[in-house]
C-alpha positions as CSV (number, residue, x, y, z in Angstrom):
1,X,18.0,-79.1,18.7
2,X,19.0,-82.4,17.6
3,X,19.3,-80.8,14.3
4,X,21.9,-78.6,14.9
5,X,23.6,-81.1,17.2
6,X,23.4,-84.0,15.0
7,X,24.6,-82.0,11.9
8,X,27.9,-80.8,14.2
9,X,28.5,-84.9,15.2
10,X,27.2,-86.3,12.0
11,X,30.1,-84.0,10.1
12,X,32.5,-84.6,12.5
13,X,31.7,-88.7,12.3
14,X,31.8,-88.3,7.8
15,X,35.3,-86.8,8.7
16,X,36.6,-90.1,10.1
17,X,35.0,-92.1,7.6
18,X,36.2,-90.0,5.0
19,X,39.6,-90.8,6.8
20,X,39.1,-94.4,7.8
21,X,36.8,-95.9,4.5
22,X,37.1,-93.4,1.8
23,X,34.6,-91.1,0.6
24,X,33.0,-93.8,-1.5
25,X,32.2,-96.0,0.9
26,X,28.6,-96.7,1.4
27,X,28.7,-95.9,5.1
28,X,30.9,-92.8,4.6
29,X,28.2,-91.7,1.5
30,X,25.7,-92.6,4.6
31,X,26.6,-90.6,7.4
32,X,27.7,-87.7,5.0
33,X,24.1,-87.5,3.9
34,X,23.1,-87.5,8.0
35,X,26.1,-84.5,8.2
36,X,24.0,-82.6,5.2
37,X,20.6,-83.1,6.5
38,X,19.9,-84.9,10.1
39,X,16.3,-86.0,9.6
40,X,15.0,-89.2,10.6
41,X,15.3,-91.0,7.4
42,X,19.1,-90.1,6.9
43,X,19.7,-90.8,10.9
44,X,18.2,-94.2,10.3
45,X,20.7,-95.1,7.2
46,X,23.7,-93.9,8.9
47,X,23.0,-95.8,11.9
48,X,22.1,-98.9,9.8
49,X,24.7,-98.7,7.6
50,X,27.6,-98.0,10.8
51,X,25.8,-100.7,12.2
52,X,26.9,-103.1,9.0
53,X,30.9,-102.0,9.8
54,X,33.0,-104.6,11.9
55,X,32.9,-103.2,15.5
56,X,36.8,-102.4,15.8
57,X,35.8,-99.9,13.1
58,X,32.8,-98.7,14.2
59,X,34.7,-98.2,17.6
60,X,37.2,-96.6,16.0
61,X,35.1,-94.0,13.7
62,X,33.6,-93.0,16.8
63,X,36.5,-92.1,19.0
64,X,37.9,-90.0,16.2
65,X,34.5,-88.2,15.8
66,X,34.5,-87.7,20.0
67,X,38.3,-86.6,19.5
68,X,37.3,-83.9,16.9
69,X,34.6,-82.7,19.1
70,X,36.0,-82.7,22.5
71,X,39.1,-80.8,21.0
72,X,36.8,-78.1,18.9
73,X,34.3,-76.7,21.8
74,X,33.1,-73.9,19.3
75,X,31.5,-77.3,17.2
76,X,29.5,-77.7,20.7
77,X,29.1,-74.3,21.5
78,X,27.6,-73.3,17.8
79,X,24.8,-76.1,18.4
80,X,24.0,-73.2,21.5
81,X,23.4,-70.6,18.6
82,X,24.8,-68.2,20.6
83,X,23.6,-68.5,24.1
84,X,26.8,-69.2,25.3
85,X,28.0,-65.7,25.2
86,X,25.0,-64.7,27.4
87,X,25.0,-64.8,31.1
């Protein structure tokens, strides 16, 4: 699952980078490779490479990302594929 789950917060986290560093920054370049394809080796440069930001930024990239997905449920519900609708 963490595939489908990390995909939906890894693009919503490249979003706020994208916003916050430009698209060419190395940590924006990082976590948009996490966003394309969440598998351990990407996960682990994204988090390094976050990890290198100063913390007022890092704070900040990840409030934005937790804004973007507390206000879009259907980014949380899609990770479900579907099993919402069900009952």
């Amino acid at each position: 699952m963490f595939e489908t789950t990390g995909r939906t917060f890894f693009q919503a986290l490249h979003a706020a980078a994208e916003k916050r560093l430009g698209q060419q920054h190395p940590c924006c370049l990082a976590i948009a490779e996490a966003a394309r394809n969440p598998d351990a080796t990407a996960v682990r440069a994204a988090q390094a490479a976050l990890n290198g930001l100063p913390k007022e930024v890092l704070v900040a990239l990840m409030a934005d990302a937790h804004k973007a997905l507390r206000e879009d449920p259907s980014a949380i519900l899609g990770a479900w594929g579907g099993s919402a609708s069900r009952h």
